[in-house]
FIDODREN-197022 format. One line per 4 residues: number of its first residue (from 1); their letters; for each residue x, y, z of N, C-alpha, C, O, CB. Coordinates in steps of 0.1 Angstrom, whole numbers, m for minus. Each point is the difference from the previous one (the first is absolute). Last residue first. Glycine has a CB too. Layout:
<sites>
NUM> A> X Y Z X Y Z X Y Z X Y Z X Y Z  ...
</sites>
This chain:
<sites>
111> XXXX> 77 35 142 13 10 2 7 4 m14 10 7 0 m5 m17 24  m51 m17 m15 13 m6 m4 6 16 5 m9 8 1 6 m30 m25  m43 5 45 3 9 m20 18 4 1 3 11 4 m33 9 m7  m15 m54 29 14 2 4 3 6 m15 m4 m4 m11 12 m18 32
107> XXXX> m61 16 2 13 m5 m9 12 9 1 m1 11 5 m15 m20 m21  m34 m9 46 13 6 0 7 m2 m14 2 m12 m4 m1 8 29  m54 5 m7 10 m8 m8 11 12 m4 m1 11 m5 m18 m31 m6  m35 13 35 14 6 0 8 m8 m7 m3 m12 m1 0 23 21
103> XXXX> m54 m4 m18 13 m12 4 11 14 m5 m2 10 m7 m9 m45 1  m49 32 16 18 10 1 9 m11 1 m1 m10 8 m4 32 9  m47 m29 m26 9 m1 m9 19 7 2 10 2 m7 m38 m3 m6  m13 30 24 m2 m15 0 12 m5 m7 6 8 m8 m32 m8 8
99> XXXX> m8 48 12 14 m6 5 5 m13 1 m1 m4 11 m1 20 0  m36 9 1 m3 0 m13 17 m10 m7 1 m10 m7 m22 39 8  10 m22 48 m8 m12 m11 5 1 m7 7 m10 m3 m24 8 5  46 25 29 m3 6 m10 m10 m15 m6 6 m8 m7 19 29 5
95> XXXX> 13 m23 34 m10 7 8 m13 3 m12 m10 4 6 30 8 14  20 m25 m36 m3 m13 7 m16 7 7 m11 m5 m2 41 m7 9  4 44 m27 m9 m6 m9 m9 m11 5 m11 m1 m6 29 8 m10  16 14 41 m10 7 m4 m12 m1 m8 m11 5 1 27 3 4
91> XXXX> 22 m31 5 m1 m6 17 m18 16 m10 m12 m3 2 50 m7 29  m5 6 m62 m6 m15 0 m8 m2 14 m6 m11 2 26 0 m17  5 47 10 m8 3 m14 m11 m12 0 m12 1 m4 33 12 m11  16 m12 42 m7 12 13 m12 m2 m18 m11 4 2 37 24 25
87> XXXX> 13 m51 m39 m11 m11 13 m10 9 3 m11 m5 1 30 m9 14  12 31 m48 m11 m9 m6 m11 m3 16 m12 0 2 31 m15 m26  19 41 34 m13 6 m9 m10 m9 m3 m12 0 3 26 14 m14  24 m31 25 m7 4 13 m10 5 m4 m11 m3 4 27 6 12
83> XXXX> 13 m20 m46 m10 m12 5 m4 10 12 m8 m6 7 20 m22 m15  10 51 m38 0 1 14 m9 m10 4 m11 0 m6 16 25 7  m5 m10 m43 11 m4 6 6 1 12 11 3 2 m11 m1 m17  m47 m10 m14 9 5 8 17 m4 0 5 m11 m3 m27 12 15
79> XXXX> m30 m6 m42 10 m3 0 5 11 8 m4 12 m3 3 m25 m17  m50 m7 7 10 11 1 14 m4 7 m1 m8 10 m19 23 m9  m29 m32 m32 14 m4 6 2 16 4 m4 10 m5 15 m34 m11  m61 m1 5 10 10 2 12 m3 4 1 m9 9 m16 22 m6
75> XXXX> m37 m36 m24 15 m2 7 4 11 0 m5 7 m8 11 m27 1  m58 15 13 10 9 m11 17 m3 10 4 4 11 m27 24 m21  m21 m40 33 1 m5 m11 13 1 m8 6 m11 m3 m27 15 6  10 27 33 m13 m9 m7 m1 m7 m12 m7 3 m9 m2 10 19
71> XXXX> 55 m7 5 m9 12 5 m14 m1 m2 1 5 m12 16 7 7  32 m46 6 m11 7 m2 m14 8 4 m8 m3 9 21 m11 m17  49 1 8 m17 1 5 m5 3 m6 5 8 m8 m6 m4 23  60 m7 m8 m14 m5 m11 m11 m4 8 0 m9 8 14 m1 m25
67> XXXX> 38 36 24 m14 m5 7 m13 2 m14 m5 9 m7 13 2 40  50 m13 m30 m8 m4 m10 m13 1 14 1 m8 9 16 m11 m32  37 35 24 m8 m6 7 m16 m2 m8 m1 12 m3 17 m1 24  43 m10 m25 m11 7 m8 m12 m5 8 2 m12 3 8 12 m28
63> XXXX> 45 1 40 m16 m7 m3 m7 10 m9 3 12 m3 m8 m24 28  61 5 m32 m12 11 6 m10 m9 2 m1 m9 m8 6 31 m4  48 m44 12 m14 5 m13 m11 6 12 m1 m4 12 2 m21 m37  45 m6 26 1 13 3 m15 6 m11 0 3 m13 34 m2 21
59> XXXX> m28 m55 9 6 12 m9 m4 10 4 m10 0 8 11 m10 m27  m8 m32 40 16 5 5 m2 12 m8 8 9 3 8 m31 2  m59 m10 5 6 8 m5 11 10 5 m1 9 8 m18 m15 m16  m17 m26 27 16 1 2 5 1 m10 7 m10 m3 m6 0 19
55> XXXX> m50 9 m21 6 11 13 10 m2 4 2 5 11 m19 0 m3  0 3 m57 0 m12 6 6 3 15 9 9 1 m6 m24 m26  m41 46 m12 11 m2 11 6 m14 4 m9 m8 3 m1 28 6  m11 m11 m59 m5 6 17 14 m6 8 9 m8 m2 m41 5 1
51> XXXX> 48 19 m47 m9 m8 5 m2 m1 13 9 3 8 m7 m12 m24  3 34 m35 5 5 15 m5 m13 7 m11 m4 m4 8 34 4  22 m31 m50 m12 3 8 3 0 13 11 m3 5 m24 m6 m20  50 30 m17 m4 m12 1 m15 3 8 m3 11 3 29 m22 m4
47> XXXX> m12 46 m40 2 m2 18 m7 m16 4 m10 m5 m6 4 35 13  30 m12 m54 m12 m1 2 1 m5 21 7 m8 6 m16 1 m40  47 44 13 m11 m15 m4 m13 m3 6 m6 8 7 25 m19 m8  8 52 13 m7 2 m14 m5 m12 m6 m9 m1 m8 25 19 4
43> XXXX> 9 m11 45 8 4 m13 m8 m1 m12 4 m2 m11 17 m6 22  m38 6 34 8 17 1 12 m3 m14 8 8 m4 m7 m2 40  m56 m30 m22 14 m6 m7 9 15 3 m7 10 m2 m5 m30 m21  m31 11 56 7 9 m12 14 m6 m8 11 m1 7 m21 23 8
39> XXXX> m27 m54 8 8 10 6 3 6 m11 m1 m5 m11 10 m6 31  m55 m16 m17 12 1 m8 10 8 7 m7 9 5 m6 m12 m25  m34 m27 29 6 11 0 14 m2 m4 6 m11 2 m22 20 14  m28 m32 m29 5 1 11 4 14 1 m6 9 m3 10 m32 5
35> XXXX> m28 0 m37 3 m9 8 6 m1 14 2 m10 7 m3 5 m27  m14 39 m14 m12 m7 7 9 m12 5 m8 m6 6 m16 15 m22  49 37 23 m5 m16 m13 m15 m7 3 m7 0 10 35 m10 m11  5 57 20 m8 m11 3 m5 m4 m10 m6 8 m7 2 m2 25
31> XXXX> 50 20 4 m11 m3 m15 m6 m6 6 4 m7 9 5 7 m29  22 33 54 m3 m16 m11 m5 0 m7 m3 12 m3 4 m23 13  14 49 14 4 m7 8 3 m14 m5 10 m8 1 m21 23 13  12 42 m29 m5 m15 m4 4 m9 10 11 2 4 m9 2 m26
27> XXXX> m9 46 38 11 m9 m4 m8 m13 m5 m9 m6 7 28 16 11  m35 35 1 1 0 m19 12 m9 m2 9 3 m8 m17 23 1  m29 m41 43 2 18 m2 6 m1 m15 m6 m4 m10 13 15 39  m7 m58 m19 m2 9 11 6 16 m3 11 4 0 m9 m28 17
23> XXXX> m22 m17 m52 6 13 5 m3 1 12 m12 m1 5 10 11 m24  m4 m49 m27 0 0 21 6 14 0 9 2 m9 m1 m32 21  m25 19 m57 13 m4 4 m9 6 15 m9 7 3 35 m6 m26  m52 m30 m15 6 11 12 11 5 2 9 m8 m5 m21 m2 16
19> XXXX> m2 m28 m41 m15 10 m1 3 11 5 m3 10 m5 m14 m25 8  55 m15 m31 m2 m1 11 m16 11 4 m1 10 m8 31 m20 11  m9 m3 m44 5 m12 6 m3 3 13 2 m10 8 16 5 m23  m31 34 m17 m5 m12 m6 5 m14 7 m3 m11 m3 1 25 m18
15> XXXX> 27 30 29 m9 7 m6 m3 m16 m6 9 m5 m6 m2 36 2  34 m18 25 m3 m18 3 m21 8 m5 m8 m5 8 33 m13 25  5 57 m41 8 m18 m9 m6 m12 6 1 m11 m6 25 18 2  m54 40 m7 9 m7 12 8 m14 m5 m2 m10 m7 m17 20 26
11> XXXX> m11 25 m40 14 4 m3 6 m13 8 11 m4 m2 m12 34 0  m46 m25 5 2 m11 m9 15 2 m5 4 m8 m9 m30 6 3  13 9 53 1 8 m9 2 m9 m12 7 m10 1 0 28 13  m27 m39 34 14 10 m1 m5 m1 m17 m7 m9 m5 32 3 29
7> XXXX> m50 13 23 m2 m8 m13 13 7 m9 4 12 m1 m33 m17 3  28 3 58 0 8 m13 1 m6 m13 11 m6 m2 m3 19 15  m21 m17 41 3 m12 m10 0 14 m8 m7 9 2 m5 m40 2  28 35 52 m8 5 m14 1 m9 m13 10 m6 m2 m6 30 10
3> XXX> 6 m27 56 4 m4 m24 m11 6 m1 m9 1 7 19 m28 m18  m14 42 59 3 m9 m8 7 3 m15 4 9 m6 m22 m16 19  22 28 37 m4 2 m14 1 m14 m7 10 m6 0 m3 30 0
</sites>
């Protein structure tokens, strides 16, 4: 299963600070910005920015998995947590003309 993006509520406290929040099923995972992505603050501040993967990284943090394409034209993102999903999604899409533009991009969402 993939993420789900959900437009969040003008009740919402990051409501003008962020477009999405990221859902797998009915757990928040992250926010999405137009500049990126955000992890869930768990005390209510403002959440630092999330940033792409560095690969000898020692910290204890979840992937978030990003596949960005376009469809005749028309950009699309979808978001995993899981890189084997993404790949069997990316090994499907490849086969596909209409289908252009696939890049992947890992980010690391804090513990």
């Amino acid at each position: 299963m993939h993420l789900s993006y959900e437009k969040l509520g003008i009740d919402h406290p990051m409501y003008g600070k962020a477009r999405y929040i990221v859902m797998d099923g009915m757990n928040a995972v992250c926010y999405k910005t137009d500049e990126g992505y955000l992890p869930l603050a768990a005390d209510g501040s403002a959440p630092a920015p999330v940033q792409a993967v560095e690969k000898n990284k020692h910290q204890q943090a979840r992937s978030l998995f990003v596949l960005s394409f376009a469809i005749n034209g028309e950009a699309e993102e979808m978001t995993f947590k899981s890189k084997k999903k993404m790949d069997k999604t990316i090994a499907f899409y490849k086969d596909k003309a209409f289908v252009t533009d696939i890049k992947s991009t890992e980010y690391q969402l804090a513990d």
